[in-house]
Structure formats: structure tokens, C-alpha cells
N, C-alpha and C positions, 0 to 999 in steps of 0.2 A: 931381560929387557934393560938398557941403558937406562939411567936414571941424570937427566938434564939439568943444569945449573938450574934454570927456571922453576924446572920441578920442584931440587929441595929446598928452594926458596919460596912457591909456595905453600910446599909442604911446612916447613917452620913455620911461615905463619901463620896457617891453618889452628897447628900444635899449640901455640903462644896465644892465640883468640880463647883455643877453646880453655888452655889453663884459667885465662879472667876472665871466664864467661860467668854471669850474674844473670841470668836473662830470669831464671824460675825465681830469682827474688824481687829483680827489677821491675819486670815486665812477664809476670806469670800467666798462663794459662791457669784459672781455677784457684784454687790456694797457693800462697807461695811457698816455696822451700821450707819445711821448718826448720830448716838447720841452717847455719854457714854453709856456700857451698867449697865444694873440693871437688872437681871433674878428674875421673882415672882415666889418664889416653896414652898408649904407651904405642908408637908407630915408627917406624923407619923408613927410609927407600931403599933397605937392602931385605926386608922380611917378605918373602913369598909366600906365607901363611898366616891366616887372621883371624883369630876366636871373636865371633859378634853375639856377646852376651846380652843379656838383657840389662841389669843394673846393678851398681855395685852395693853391697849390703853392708853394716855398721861396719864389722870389723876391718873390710877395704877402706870403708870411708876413713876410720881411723890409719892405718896403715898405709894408704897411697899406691896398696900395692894392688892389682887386679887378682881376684881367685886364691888372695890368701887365708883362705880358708878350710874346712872339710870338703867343701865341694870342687874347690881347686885340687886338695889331694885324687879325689874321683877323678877329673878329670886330666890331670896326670896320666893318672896311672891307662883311663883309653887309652889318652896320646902312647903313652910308651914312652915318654918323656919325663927326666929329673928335674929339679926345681932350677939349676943352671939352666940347662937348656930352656924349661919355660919362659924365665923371666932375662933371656938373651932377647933384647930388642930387635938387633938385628937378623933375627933367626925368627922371632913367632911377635907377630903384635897384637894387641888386645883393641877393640872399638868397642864398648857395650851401646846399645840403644839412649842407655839414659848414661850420662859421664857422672852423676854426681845419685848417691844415697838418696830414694825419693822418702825415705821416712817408712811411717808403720801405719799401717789400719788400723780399725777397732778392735779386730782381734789378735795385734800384735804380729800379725804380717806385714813382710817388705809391700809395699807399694809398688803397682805398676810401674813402668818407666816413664818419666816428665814428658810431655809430649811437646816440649820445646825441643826438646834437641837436635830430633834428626831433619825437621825441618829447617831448622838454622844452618847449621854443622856437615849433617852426613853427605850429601851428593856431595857438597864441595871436597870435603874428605877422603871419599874414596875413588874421586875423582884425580885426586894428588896420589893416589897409590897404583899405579898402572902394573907396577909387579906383581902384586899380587896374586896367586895361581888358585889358592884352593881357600875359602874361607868356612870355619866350623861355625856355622849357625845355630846357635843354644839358645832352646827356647822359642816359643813363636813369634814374638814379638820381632826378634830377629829375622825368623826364617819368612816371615812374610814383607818385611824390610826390603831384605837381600835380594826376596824372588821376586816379587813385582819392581825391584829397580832393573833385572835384566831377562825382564817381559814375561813371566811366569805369575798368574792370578793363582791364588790360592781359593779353593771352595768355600763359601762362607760357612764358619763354624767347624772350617776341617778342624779336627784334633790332631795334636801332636802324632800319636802315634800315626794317624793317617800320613802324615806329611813326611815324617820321618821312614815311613815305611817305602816311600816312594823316592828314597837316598838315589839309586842308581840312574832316574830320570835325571836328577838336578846334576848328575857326572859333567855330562855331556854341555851343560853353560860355559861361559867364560866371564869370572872366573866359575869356577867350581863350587856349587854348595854343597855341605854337607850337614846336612839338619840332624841336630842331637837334642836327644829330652836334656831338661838342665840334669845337673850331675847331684843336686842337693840328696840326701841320703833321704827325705820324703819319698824320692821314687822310686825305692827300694822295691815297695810292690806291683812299681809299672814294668820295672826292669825284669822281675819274677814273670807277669805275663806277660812279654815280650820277650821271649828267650830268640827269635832269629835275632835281636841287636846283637848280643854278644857273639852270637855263633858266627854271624854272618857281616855286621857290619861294623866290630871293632875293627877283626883284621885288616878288611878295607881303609879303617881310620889310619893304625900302626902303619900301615904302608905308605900309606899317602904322606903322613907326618915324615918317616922316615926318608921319602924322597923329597921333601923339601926341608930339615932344617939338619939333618944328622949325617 
């Protein structure tokens, strides 16, 4: 798909809003930020694939860089993909749910995603990405994002595994989702009982990845 002057004009400055977006400290929903923020948005109008994570965690937030992490190396290695090719803009983009570190709970877990963002941000965002072919959906937060913006209700209280297990239904959208547990090495024991992912729905991932950035 052509990509219009108008387009990446207002794709930049979509890009450029969201870098100085302050809204969870300005104007929060609930507590504000506790932190400075730093929103991670890495998008193109030449990248035909796009990881929609849920939020980025300390060491992103330090870093600026999306999935640089343990659970980015996880998610690599699905993709079938080296850290060049990950972090090529114009090959793979990153959206998370939430653009910026929401902080920690009481027991020292990440915090859900700001629930500013996708109502500010997202439609108009991925509405600037018309290339886009196939988007990895990590995480529910995402996958229910993605699927009710192109008409797909999710069951209340479905579980991941439920939703991800129903990968080959969401084929057939435009774009494409492909709903993955997050990659963090917590779900080592989800990964154990669910052996058709690996058997049956990595491959599917490698190929897809494969046909669009390699």
C-alpha cells in the first residue's frame, strides 16, 4: 500500500504528540504517573508488522528502547528474528497499550497499562498506519484493544490461553492479529501446558514474520 504525503505527515505528528505526551501526570486518570514520563513509540509507514504490547517495564523505560529485555530476547527468538532486524523501524514497529512505564504495585509488579492512552492516541495511530498487514498482539490488554477495534468482542473474562488459542480465527481480519501470551519467562509454566503454541503456532508466527520484514 502507497504511503501519501498527507499520511506521513500525519503520521509524524501523531509520533511527535505522543513523545510529549504528559496527560498521566497532567491530567490523570486515578493517580498520576509516578515517574517522569518517557512514552516508547517506534512506528514507520514502511513497517507491515506491529508488536502491540501491553507496557513498557523499568529497564525500557530506562533505555527507550522497546522489549529490551529478557522477554524481548523470548520474543525474538518466536519471531525468528535478530536484534537488527527487531529494532529496524522500517521492517517491525512496536505500539504498547500504555507508551510510557506505569510503575509497580504493592507487590512489586509492573502495573497495568495507563488507561490514558489508547483513548487519546491509539485509533488515531493506527489509523496513520494503513500498511500495516499482521499485528502480534501480547498480552490481553492488547488483544482485546486490537480485536474489538476491528469488530471481534472478546467473552468476558476470556483467558489468554482462550483467546490465543483461537489465533487461526483472528487470521482471516484485516489487519491480521495474532494474539501471543507475553513472552516474560513467568510463563514458562503456561508455555509447559500449552505445548500446541510451540508445536503449532510458533511456526505460523516465523512464517508470517518471515513474509513480512525478511
Amino acid at each position: 500500500m502507497s504511503f501519501s504525503t498527507a499520511n506521513k505527515s500525519a503520521l509524524a505528528t501523531l509520533v511527535s504528540g505522543v513523545g510529549a505526551c504528559r496527560i498521566c501526570v497532567e491530567r490523570p486518570q486515578g493517580a498520576p504517573l509516578p515517574h517522569e514520563p518517557r512514552p516508547v513509540l517506534r512506528v514507520s509507514p514502511r513497517a507491515r508488522l506491529l508488536i502491540a504490547g501491553q507496557a513498557p517495564g523499568m529497564r525500557v523505560h530506562r533505555s527507550g528502547l522497546p522489549f529490551d529485555d529478557p522477554s524481548g530476547d523470548r520474543l525474538r527468538d518466536w519471531m525468528g528474528v535478530d536484534r537488527e532486524t527487531f529494532y529496524d523501524v522500517s521492517r517491525v514497529g512496536v505500539a504498547a497499550m500504555s507508551f510510557c512505564f506505569p510503575g509497580y504495585d504493592a507487590h512489586g509488579g509492573d502495573l497495568p497499562p495507563r488507561r490514558e492512552c489508547a483513548p487519546l492516541w491509539h485509533d488515531a495511530l493506527f489509523a496513520a498506519l494503513p500498511q500495516v498487514e499482521t499485528i502480534l498482539a501480547v498480552g490481553k490488554y492488547a488483544q482485546a484493544y486490537h480485536l474489538r477495534r476491528l469488530g471481534v468482542a472478546l467473552r468476558a473474562g476470556a483467558s489468554v490461553a482462550e483467546t490465543v488459542g483461537r489465533w487461526r480465527e483472528f487470521s482471516a481480519l484485516s489487519p491480521k492479529v495474532v494474539p501471543l501470551p507475553h513472552p516474560s519467562w513467568r510463563n514458562t509454566g503456561w508455555l509447559k501446558r500449552h505445548p500446541w503454541f510451540a508445536e503449532e503456532l510458533l511456526p505460523a508466527v516465523r512464517a508470517e514474520v518471515a513474509r513480512l520484514v525478511l
